[in-house]
TIFI-571571 format. One record per residue (C-alpha): residue in three letters; x, y, z; residue number from 1. Coordinates in nm, 3 decimals, padded with zeros to 5 digits. Example, Ala and Ser with C-alpha at 12.3 -4.5 7.8 and 13.67 -1.06 7.14 Angstrom:
// TIFI-571571
residu  east  north  up  num
ALA  01.230  -00.450  00.780  1
SER  01.367  -00.106  00.714  2
//
This chain:
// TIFI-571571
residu  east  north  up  num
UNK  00.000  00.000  00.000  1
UNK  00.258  00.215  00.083  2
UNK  00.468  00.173  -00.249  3
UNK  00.136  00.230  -00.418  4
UNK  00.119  00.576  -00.200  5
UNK  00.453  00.714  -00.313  6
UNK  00.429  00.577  -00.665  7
UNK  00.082  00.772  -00.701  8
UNK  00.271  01.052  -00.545  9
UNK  00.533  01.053  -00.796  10
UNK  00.320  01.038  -01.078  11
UNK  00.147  01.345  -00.968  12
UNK  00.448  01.517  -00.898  13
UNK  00.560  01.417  -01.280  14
UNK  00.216  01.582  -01.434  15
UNK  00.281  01.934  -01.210  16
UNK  00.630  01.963  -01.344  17
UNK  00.504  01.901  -01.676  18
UNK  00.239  02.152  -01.660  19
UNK  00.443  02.377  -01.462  20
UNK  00.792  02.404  -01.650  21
UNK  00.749  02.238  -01.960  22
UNK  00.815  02.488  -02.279  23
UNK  00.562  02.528  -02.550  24
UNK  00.638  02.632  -02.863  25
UNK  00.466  02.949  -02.816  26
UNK  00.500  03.249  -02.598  27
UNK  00.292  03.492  -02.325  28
UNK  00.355  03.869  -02.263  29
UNK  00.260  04.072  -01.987  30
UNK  00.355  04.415  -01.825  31
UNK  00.732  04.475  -01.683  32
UNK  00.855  04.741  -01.561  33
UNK  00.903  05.114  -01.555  34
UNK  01.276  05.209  -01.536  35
UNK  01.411  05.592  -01.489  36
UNK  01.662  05.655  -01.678  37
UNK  01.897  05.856  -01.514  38
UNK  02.092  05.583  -01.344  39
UNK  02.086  05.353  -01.700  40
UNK  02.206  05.651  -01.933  41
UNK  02.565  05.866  -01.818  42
UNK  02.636  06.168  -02.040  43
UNK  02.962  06.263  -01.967  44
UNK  02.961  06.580  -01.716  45
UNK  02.588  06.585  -01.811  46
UNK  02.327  06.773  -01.617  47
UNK  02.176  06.520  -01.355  48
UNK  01.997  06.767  -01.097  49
UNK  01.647  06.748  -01.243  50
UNK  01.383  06.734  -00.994  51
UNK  01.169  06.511  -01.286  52
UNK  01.256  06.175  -01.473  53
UNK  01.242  06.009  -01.804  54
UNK  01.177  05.658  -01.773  55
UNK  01.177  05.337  -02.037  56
UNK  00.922  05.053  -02.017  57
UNK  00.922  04.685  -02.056  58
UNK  00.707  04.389  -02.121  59
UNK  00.779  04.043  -02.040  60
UNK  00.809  03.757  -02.298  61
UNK  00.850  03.423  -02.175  62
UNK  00.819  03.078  -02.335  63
UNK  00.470  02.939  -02.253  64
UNK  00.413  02.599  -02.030  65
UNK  00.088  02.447  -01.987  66
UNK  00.001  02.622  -01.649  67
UNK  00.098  02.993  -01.790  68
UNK  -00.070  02.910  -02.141  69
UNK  -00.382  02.821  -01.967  70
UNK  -00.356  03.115  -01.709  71
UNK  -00.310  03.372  -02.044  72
UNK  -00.625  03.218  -02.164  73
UNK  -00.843  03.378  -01.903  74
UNK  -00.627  03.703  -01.807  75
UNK  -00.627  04.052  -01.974  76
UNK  -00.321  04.152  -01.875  77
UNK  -00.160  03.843  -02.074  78
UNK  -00.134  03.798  -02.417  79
UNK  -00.031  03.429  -02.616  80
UNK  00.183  03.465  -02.889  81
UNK  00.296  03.254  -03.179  82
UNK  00.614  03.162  -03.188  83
UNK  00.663  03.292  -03.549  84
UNK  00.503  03.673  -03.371  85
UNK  00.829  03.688  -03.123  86
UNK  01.089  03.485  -03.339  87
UNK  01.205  03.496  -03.705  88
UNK  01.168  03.176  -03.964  89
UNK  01.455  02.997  -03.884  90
UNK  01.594  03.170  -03.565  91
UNK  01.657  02.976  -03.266  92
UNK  01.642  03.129  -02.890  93
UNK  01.972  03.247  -02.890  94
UNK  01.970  03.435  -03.255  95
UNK  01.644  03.569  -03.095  96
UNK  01.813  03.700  -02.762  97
UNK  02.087  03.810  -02.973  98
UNK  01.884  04.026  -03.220  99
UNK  01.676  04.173  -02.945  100
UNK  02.020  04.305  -02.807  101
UNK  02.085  04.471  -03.149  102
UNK  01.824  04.616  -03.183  103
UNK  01.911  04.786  -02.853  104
UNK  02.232  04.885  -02.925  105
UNK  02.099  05.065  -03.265  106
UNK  01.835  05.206  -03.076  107
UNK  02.102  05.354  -02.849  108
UNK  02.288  05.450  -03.153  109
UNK  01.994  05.622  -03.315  110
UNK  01.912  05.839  -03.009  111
UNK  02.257  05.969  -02.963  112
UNK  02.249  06.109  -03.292  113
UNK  01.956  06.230  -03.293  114
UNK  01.984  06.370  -02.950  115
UNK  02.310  06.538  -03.025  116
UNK  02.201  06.699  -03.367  117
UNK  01.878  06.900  -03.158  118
UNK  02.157  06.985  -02.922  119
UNK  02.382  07.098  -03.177  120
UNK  02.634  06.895  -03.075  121
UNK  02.848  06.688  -03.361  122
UNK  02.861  06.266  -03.392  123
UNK  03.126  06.081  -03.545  124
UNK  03.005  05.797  -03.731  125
UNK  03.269  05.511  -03.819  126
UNK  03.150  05.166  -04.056  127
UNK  03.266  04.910  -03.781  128
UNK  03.227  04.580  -04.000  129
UNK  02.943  04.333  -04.059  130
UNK  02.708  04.206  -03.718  131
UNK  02.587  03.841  -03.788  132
UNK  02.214  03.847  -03.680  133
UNK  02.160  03.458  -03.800  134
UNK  02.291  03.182  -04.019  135
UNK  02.026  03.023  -04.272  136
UNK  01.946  02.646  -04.178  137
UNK  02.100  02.445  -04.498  138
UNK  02.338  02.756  -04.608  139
UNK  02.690  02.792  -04.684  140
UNK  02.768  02.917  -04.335  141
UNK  02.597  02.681  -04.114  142
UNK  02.803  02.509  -03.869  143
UNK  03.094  02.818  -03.922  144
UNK  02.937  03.101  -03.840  145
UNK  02.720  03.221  -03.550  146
UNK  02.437  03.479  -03.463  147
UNK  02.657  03.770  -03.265  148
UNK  03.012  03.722  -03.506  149
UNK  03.129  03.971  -03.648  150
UNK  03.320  03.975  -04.062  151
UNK  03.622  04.238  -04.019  152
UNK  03.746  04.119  -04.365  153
UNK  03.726  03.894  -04.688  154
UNK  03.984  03.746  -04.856  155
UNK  04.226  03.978  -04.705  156
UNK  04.051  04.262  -04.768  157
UNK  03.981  04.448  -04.454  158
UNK  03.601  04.599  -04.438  159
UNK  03.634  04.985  -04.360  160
UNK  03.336  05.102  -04.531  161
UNK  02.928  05.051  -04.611  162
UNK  02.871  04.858  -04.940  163
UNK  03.188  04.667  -04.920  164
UNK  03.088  04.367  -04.789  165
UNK  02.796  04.379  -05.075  166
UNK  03.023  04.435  -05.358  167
UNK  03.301  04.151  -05.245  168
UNK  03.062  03.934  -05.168  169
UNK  02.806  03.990  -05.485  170
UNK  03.115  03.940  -05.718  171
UNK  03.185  03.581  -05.585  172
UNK  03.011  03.313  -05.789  173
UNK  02.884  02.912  -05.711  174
UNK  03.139  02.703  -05.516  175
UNK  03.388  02.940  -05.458  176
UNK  03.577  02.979  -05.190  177
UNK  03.534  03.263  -04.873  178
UNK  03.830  03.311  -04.671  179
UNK  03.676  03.552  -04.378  180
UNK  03.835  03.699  -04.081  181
UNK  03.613  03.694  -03.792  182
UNK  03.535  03.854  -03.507  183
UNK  03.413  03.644  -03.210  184
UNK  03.437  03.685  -02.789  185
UNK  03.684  03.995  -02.906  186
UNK  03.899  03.693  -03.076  187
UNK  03.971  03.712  -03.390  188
UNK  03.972  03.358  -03.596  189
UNK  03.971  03.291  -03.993  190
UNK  03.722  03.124  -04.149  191
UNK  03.673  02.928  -04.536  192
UNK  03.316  02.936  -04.590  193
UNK  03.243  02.747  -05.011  194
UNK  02.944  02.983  -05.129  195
UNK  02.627  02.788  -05.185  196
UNK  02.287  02.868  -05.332  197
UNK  02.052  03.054  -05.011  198
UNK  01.771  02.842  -04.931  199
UNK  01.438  02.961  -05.051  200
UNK  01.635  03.234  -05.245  201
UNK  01.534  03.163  -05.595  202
UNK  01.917  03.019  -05.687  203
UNK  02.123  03.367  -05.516  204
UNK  02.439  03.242  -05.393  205
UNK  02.609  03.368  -05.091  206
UNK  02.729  03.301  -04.728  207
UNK  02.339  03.166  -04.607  208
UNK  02.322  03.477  -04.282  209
UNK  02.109  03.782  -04.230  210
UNK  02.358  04.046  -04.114  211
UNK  02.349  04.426  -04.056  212
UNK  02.624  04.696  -04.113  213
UNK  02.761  04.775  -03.748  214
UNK  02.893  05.125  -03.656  215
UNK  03.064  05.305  -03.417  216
UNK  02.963  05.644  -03.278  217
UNK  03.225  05.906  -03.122  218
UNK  03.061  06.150  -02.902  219
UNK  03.217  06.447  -02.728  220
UNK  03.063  06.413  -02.445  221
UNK  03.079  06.050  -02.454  222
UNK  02.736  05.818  -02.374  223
UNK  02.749  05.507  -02.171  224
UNK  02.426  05.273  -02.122  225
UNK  02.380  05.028  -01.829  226
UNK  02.153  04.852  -02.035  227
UNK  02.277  04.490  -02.087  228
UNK  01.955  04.275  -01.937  229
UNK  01.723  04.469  -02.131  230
UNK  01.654  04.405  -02.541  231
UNK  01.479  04.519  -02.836  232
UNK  01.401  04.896  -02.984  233
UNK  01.154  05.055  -02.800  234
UNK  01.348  05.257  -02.531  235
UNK  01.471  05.457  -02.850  236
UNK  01.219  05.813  -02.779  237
UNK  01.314  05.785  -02.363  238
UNK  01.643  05.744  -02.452  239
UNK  01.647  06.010  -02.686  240
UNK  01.503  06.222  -02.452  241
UNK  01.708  06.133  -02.141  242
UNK  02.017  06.261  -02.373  243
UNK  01.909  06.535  -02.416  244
UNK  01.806  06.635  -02.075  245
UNK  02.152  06.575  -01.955  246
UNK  02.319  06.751  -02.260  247
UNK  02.093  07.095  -02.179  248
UNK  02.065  07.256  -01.920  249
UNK  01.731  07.330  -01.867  250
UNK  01.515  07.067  -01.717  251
UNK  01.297  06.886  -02.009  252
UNK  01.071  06.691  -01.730  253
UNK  00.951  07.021  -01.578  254
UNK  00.977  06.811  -01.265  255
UNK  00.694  06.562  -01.415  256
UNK  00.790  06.190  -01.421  257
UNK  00.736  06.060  -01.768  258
UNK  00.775  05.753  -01.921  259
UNK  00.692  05.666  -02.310  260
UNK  00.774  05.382  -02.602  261
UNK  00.849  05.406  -02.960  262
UNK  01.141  05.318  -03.189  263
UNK  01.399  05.616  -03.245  264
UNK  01.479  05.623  -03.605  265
UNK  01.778  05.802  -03.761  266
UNK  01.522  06.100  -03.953  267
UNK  01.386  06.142  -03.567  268
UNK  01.039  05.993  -03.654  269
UNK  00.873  05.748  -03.325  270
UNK  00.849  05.423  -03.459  271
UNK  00.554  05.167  -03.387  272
UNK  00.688  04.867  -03.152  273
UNK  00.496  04.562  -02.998  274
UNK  00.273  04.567  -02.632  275
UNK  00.253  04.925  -02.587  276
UNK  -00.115  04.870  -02.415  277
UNK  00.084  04.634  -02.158  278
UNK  00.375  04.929  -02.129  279
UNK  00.057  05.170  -02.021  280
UNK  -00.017  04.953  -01.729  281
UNK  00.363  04.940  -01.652  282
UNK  00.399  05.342  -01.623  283
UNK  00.068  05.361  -01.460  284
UNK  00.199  05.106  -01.170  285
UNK  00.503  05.324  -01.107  286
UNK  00.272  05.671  -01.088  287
UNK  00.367  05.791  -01.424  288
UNK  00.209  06.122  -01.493  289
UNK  00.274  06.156  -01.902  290
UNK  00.315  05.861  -02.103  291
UNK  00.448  05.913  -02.501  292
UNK  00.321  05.708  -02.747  293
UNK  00.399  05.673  -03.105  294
UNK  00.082  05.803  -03.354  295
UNK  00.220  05.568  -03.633  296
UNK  00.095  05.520  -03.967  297
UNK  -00.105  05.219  -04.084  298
UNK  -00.085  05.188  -04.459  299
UNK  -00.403  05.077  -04.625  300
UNK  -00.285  04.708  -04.705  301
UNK  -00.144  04.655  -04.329  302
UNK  -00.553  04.822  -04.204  303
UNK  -00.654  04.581  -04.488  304
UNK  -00.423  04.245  -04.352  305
UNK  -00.509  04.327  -04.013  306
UNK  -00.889  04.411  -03.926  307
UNK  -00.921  04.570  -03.615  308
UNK  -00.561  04.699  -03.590  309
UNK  -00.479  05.011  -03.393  310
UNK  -00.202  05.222  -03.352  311
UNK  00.009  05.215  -03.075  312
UNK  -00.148  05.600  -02.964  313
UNK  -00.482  05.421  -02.963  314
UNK  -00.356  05.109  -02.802  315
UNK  -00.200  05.302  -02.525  316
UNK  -00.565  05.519  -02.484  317
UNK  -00.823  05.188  -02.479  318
UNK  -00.597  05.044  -02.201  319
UNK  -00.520  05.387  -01.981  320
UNK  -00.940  05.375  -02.045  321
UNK  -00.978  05.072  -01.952  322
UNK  -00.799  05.107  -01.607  323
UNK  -00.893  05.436  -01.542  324
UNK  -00.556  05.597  -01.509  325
UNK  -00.478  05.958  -01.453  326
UNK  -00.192  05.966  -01.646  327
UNK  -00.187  06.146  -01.989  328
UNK  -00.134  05.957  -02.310  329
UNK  00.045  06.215  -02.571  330
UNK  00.071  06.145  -02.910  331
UNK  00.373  06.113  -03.097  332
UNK  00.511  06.140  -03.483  333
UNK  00.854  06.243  -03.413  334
UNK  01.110  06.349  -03.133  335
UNK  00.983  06.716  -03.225  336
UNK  00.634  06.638  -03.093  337
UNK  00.773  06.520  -02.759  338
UNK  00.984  06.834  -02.742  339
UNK  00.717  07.041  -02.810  340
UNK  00.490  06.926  -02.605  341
UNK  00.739  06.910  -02.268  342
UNK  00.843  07.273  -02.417  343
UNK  00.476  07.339  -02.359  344
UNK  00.441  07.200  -01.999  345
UNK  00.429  07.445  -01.675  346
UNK  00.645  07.417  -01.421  347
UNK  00.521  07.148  -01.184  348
//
């Protein structure tokens, strides 16, 4: 009887790990956190006495298990996701972590310039070779390369500026041979990759990866982040913003703690992102008073593709609605709408 007990006891305890830890093949979302600024961004010497603060906001992606997919089912403040909605075709978790710190990193990029051209302020921009994002299952590279290297030269030729890699590359033909220098846990190591059709490419040959141009920006002052457990572009506007507070010295906040999303692009336009409904309830736990949200554009074919489809402006409004916040949703095109609206702002 009592091997029956604890036999019957394991079994159970087998079925609650199983629903408790095991991964789906899907994902679930939910509010983070709201995060000022001041201690994540340093401008060099920067003004850092304002009585106000700029803050970024996160959501929380997490692989689904059976207890937290069934949960999401029945909760508003959870959303399930596809797999193929959070990760690319082809890209495994660590391509995905990888990309999401990219995308950082240029949204970090993208606000120092932008902050530093409203401030007057100059920006030295240096091509600093070609970022990896992932290698193509079935392509020339797999098994070589790896999401996160980075090419510093082909064939001897060392890359120093945008297009190179393109033109090297696009002059190579079937079966040839690659000899690339590579840049990997600040190692260097050389490489022979033998070109080979892309898969699903319609017969294009090449090395089989998605990659990006990588710079480097030279900033006097100089801009450090203490960013690294946080991914993906959507800090880009508070970032922007926090820049800029501490390059001026006039207080932006007016003393008002404000938080906001959006995507800083080079032109300075607020680009749409992903969960900024869940972002709303973020700020609103941490007493945000204005939150910035990006008034983005739908073209007619995505309205068309996606019935029902908002912008992230009238995301951010249904949910401060539905949880009856005080805090005021501002709409944004561009960093020049956030500035004018702060410029705007009384003295709290």
């Amino acid at each position: 009887m009592r091997k029956k007990r604890l036999g019957l006891i394991g079994v159970v305890l087998v079925i609650l790990a199983i629903i408790l830890v095991y991964p789906l093949d899907t994902y679930v979302s939910q509010p983070g956190g709201a995060y000022s600024l001041e201690p994540l961004v340093e401008v060099e010497n920067g003004d850092r006495d304002d009585r106000g603060t700029f803050s970024l906001l996160t959501i929380s992606v997490a692989k689904a298990t059976p207890f937290s997919y069934t949960w999401a089912k029945f909760s508003d403040k959870k959303k399930i996701l596809p797999a193929n909605k959070v990760r690319r075709d082809g890209e495994d978790d660590k391509e995905y972590n990888i990309r999401q710190k990219k995308m950082m990193t240029g949204s970090q990029y993208n606000a120092i310039t932008v902050a530093f051209n409203k401030a007057g302020l100059p920006v030295d921009v240096k091509f600093d070779g070609i970022f990896v994002m992932l290698v193509v299952e079935g392509g020339a590279s797999q098994g070589i390369l790896e999401a996160g290297d980075k090419i510093r030269a082909i064939d001897g030729v060392h890359l120093e500026q945008s297009g190179q890699f393109y033109s090297l590359i696009g002059a190579k033909k079937l079966g040839d041979e690659v000899q690339l220098s590579v840049e990997r846990d600040d190692k260097l190591r050389d490489v022979t990759i033998v070109l080979k059709e892309i898969p699903d490419s319609e017969g294009r040959v090449g090395l089989g990866v998605q990659f990006q141009e990588d710079l480097e920006l030279t900033t006097d002052p100089k801009v450090d982040f203490q960013t690294s457990n946080i991914g993906g572009p959507s800090a880009g506007l508070m970032f922007t913003l926090e820049i800029m507070n501490q390059l001026l010295d006039e207080d932006l906040t007016k003393g008002y703690n404000i938080a906001g999303t959006g995507e800083m692009l080079e032109d300075g336009t607020v680009g749409r992102i992903g969960g900024a409904d869940f972002k709303v309830i973020a700020a609103d736990r941490k007493d945000v008073e204005i939150f910035f949200a990006p008034a983005d554009d739908l073209p007619e074919e995505v309205k068309a593709a996606n019935p029902g489809i908002l912008t992230n402006y009238e995301e951010a409004v249904k949910m401060a609605e539905k949880i009856g916040t005080k805090m005021k949703i501002v709409p944004v095109k561009t960093i020049d709408d956030a500035l004018d609206y702060l410029a705007s702002l009384e003295e709290k």
